[in-house]
N, CA, C and O atoms as a GROMACS GRO file, in nm:
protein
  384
    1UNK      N    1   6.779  -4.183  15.395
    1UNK     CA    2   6.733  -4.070  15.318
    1UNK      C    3   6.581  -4.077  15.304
    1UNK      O    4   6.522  -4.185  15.303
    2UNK      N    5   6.541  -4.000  15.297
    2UNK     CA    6   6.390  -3.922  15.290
    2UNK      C    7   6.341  -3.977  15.115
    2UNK      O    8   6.416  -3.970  15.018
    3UNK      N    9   6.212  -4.025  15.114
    3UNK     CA   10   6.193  -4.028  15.010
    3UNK      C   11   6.136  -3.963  14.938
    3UNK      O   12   6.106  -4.024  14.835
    4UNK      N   13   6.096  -3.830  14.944
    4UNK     CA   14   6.020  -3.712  14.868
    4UNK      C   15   6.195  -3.668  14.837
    4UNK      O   16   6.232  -3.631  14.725
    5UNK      N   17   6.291  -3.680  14.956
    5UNK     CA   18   6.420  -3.574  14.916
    5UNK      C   19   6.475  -3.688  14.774
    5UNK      O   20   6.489  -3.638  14.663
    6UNK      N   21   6.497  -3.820  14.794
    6UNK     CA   22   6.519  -3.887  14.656
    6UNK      C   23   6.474  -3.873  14.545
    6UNK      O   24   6.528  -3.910  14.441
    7UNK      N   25   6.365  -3.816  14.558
    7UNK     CA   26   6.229  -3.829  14.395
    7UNK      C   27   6.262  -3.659  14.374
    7UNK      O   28   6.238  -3.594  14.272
    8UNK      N   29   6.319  -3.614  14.486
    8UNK     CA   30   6.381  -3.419  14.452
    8UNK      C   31   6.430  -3.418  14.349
    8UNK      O   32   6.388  -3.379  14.240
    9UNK      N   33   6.614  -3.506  14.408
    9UNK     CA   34   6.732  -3.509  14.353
    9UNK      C   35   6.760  -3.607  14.262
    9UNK      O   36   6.877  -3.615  14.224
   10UNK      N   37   6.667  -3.694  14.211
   10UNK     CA   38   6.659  -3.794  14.086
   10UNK      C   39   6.687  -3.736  13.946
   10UNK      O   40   6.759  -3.785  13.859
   11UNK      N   41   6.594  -3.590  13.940
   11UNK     CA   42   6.656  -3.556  13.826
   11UNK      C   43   6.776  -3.480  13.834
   11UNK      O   44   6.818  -3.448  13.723
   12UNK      N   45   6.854  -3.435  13.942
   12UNK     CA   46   6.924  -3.382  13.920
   12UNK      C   47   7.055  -3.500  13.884
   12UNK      O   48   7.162  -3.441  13.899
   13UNK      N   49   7.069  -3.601  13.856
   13UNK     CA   50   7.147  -3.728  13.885
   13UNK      C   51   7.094  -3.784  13.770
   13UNK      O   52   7.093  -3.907  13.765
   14UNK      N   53   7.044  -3.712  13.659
   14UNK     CA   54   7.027  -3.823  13.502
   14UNK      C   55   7.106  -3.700  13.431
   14UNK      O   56   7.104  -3.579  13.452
   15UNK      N   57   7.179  -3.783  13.338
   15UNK     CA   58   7.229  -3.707  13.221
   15UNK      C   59   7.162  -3.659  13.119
   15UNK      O   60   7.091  -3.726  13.044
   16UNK      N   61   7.186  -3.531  13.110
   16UNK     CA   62   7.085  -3.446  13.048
   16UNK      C   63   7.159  -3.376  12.871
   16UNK      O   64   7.122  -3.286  12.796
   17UNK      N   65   7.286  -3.483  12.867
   17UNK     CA   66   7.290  -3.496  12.707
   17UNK      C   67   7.211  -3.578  12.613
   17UNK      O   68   7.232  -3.568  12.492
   18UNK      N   69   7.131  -3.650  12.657
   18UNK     CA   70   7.020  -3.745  12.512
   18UNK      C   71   6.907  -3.705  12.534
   18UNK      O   72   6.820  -3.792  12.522
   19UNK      N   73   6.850  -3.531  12.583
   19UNK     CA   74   6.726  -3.506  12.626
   19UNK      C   75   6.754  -3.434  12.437
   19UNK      O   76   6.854  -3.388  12.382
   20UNK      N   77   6.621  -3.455  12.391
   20UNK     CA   78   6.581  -3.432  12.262
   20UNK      C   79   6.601  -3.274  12.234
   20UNK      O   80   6.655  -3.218  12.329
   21UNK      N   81   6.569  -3.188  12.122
   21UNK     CA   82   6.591  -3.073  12.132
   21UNK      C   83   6.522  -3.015  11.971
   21UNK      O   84   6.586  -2.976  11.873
   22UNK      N   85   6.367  -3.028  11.987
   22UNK     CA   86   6.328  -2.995  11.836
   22UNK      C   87   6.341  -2.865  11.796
   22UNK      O   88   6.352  -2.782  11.886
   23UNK      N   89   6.343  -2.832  11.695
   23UNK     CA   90   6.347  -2.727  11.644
   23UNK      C   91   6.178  -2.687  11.603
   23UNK      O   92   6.092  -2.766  11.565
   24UNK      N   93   6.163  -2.533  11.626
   24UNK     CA   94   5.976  -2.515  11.631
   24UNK      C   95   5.996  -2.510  11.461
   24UNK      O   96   6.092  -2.478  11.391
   25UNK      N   97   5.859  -2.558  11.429
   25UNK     CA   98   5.796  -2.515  11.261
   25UNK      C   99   5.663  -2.518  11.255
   25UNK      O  100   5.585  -2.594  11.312
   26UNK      N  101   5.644  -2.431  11.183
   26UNK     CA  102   5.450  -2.347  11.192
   26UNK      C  103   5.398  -2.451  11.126
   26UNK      O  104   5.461  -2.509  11.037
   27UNK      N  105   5.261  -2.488  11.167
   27UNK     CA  106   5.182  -2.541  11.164
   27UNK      C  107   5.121  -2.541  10.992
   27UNK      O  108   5.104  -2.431  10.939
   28UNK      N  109   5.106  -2.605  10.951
   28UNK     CA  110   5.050  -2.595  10.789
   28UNK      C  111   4.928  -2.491  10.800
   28UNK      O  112   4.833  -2.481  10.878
   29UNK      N  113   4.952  -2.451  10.740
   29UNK     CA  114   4.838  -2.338  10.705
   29UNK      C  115   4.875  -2.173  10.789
   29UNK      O  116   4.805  -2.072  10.796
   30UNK      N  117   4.988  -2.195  10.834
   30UNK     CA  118   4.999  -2.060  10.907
   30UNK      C  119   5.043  -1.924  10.828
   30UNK      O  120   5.072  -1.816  10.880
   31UNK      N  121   5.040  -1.972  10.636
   31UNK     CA  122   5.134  -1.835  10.568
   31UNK      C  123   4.970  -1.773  10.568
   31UNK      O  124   4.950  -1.680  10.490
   32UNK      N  125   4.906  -1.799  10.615
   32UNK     CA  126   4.700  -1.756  10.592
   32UNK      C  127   4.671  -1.634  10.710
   32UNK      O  128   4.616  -1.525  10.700
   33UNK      N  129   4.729  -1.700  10.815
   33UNK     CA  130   4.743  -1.609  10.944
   33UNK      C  131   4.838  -1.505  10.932
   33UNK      O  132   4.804  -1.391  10.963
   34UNK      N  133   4.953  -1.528  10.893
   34UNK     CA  134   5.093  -1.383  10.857
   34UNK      C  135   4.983  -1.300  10.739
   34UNK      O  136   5.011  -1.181  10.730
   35UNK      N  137   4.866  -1.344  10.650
   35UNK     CA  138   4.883  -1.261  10.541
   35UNK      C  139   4.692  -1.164  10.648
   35UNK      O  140   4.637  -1.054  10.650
   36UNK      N  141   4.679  -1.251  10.688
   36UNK     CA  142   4.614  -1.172  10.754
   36UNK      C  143   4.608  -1.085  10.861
   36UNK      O  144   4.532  -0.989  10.874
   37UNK      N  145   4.705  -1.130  10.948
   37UNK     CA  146   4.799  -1.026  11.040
   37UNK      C  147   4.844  -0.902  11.000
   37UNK      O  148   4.850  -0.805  11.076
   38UNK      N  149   4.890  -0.898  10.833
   38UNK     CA  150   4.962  -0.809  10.772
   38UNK      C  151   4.824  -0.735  10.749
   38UNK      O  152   4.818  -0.639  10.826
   39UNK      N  153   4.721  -0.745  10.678
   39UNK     CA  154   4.626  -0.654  10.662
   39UNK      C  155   4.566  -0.597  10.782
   39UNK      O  156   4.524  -0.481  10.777
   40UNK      N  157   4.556  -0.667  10.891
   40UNK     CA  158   4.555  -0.614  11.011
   40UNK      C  159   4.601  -0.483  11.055
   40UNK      O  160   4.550  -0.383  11.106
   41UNK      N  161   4.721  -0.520  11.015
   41UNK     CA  162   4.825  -0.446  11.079
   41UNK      C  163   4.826  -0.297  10.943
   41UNK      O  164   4.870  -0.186  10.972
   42UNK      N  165   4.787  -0.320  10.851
   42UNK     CA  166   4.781  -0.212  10.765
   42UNK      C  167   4.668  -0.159  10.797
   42UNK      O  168   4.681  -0.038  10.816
   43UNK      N  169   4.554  -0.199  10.812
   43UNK     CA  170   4.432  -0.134  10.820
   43UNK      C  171   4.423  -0.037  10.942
   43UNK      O  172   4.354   0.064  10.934
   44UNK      N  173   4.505  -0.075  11.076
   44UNK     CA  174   4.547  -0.008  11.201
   44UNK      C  175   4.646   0.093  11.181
   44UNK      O  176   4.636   0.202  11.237
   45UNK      N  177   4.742   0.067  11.105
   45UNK     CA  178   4.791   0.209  11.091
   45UNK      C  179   4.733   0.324  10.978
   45UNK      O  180   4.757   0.445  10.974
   46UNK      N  181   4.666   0.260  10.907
   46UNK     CA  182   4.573   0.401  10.808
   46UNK      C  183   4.486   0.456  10.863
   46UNK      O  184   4.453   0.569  10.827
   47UNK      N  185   4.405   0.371  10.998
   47UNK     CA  186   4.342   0.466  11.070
   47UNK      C  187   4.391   0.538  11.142
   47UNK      O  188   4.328   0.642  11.155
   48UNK      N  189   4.524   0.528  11.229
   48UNK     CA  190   4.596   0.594  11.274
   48UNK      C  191   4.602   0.666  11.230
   48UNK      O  192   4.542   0.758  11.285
   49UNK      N  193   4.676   0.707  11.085
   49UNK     CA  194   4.721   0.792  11.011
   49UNK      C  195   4.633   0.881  11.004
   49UNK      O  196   4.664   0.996  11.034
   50UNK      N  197   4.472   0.843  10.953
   50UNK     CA  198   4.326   0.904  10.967
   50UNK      C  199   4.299   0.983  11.085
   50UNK      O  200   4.252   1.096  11.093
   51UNK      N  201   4.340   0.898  11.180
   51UNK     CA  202   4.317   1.009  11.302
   51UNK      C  203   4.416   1.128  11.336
   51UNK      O  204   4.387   1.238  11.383
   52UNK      N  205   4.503   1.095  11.311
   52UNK     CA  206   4.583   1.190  11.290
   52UNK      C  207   4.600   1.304  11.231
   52UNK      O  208   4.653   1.402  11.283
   53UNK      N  209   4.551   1.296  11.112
   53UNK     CA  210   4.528   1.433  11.024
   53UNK      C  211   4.422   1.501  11.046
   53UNK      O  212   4.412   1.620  11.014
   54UNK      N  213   4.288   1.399  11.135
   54UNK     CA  214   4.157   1.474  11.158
   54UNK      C  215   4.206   1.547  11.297
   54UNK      O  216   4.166   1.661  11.324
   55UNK      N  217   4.286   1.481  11.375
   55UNK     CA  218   4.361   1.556  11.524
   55UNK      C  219   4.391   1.666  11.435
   55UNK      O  220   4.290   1.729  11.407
   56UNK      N  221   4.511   1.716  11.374
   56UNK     CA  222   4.588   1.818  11.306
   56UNK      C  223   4.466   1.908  11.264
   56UNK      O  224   4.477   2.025  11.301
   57UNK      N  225   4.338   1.873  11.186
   57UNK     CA  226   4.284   1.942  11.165
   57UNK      C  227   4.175   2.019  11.288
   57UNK      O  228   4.120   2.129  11.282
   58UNK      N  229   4.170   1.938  11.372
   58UNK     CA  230   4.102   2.016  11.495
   58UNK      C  231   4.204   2.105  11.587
   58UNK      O  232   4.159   2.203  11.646
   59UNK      N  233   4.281   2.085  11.593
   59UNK     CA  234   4.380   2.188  11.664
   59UNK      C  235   4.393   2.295  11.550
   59UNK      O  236   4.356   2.396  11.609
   60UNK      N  237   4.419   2.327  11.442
   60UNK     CA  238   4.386   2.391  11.373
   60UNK      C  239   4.278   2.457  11.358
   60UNK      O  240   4.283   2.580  11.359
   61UNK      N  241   4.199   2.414  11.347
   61UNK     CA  242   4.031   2.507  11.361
   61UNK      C  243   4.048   2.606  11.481
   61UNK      O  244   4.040   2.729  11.485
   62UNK      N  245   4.083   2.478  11.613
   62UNK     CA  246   4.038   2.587  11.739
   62UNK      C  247   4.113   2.638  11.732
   62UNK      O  248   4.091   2.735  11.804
   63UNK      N  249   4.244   2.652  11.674
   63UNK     CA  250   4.406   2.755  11.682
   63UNK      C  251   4.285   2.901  11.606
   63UNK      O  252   4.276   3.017  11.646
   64UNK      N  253   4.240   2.860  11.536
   64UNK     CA  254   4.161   2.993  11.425
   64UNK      C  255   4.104   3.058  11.481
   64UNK      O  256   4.115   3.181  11.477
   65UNK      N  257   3.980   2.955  11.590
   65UNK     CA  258   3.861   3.041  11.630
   65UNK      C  259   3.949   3.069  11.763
   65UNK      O  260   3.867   3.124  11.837
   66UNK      N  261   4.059   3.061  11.827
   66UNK     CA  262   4.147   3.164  11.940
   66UNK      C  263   4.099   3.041  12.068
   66UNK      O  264   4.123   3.079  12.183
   67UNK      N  265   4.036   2.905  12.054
   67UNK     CA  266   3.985   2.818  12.161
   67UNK      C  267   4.122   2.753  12.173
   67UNK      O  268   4.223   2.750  12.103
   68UNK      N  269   4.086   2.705  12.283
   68UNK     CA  270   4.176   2.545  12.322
   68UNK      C  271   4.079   2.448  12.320
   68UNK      O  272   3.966   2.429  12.364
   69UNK      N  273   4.172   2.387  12.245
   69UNK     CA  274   4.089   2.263  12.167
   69UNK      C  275   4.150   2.128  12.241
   69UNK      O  276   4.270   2.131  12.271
   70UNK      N  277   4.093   2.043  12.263
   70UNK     CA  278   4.141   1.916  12.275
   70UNK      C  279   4.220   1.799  12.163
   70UNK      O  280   4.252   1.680  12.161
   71UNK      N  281   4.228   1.921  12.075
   71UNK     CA  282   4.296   1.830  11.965
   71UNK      C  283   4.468   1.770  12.015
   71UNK      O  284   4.533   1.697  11.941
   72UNK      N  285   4.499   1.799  12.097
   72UNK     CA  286   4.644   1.728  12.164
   72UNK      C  287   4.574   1.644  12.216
   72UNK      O  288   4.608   1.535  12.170
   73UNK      N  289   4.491   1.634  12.290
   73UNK     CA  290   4.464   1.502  12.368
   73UNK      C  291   4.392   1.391  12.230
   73UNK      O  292   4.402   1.270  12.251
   74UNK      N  293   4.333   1.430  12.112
   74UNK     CA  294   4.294   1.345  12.021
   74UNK      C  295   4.438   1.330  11.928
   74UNK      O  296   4.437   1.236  11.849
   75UNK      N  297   4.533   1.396  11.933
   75UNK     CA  298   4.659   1.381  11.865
   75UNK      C  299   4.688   1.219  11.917
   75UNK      O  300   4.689   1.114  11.851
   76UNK      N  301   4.712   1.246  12.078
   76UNK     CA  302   4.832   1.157  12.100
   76UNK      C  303   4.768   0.942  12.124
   76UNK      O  304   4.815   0.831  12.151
   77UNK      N  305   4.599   1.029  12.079
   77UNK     CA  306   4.499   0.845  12.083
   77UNK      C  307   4.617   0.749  11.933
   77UNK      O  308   4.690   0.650  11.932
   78UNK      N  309   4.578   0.838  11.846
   78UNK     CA  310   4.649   0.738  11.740
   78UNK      C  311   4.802   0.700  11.720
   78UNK      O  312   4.855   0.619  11.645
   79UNK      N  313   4.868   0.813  11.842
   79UNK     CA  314   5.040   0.786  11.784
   79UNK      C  315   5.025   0.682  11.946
   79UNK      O  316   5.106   0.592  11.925
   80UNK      N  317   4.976   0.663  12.055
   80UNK     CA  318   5.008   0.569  12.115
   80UNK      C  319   4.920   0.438  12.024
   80UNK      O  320   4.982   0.332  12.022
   81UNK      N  321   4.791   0.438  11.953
   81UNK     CA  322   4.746   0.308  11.923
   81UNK      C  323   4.869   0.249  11.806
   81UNK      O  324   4.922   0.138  11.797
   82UNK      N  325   4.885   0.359  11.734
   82UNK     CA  326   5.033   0.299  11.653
   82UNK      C  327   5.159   0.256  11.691
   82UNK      O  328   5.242   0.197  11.621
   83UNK      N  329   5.171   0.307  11.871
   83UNK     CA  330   5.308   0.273  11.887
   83UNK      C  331   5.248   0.058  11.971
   83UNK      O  332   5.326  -0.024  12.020
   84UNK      N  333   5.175   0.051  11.962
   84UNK     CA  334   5.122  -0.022  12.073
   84UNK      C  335   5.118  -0.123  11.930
   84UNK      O  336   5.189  -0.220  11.903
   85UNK      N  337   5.014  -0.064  11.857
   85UNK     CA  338   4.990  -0.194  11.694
   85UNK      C  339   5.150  -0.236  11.659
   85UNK      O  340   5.161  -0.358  11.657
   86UNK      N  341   5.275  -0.166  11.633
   86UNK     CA  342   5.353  -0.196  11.634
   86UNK      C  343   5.433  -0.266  11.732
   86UNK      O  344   5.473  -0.383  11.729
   87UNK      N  345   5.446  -0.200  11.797
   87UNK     CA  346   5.521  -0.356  11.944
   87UNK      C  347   5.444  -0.435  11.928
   87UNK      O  348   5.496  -0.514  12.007
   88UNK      N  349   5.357  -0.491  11.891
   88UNK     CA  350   5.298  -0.652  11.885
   88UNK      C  351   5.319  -0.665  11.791
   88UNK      O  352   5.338  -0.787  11.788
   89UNK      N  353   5.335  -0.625  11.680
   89UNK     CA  354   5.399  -0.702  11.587
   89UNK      C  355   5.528  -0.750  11.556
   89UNK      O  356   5.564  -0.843  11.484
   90UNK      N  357   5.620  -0.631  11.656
   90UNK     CA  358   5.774  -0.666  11.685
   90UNK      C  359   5.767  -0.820  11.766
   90UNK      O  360   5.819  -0.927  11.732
   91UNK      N  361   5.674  -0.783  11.898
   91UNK     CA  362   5.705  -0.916  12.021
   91UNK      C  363   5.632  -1.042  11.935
   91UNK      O  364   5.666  -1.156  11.969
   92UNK      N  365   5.509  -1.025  11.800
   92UNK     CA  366   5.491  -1.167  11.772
   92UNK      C  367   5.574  -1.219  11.672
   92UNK      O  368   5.579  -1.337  11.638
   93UNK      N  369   5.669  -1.082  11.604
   93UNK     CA  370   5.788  -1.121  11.522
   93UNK      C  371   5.892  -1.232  11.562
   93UNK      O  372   5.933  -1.333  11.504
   94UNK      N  373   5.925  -1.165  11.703
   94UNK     CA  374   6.073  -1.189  11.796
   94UNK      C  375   6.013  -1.330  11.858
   94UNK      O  376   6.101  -1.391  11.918
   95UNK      N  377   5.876  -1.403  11.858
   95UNK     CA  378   5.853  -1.572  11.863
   95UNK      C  379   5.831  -1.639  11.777
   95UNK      O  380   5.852  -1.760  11.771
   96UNK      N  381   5.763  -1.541  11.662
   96UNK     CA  382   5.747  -1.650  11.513
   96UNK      C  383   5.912  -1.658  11.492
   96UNK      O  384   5.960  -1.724  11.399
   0.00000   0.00000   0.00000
């Protein structure tokens, strides 16, 4: 037998019931990072929200003065930055 093919199949040939198996736990000091994540994450959706009502109010104006306004294209900046601020907080949920 080949000795790169031995040093292959070595591990496949150890018993792999006494391999350890820790369980994860956050680092001391990490309730500092969740409380700042959370203001993060609030401060991103009130601007959202902000942009949003200033969108509503520009499609509105130009709805008045009879223009087409770009207020759909400034609508949909804050409902994708909100849908986006949220999935990261789901995907860093679903590893913390």
């Amino acid at each position: 037998m080949d000795l790169v093919t031995l040093l292959l199949q070595l591990p496949l040939q150890m018993p792999m019931d006494g391999l350890p198996d820790p369980s994860p736990t956050a680092p001391p000091g990490s309730d500092r990072i969740s409380l700042v994540l959370g203001w993060v994450m609030w401060v991103v959706a009130a601007f959202c929200l902000l942009m949003t009502i200033i969108a509503g109010g520009r499609i509105a104006a130009a709805h008045r003065r009879g223009e087409e306004g770009e207020g759909f294209k400034a609508l949909a900046m804050p409902v994708v930055g909100l849908i986006v601020a949220t999935s990261a907080a789901s995907i860093l949920t679903f590893f913390v």
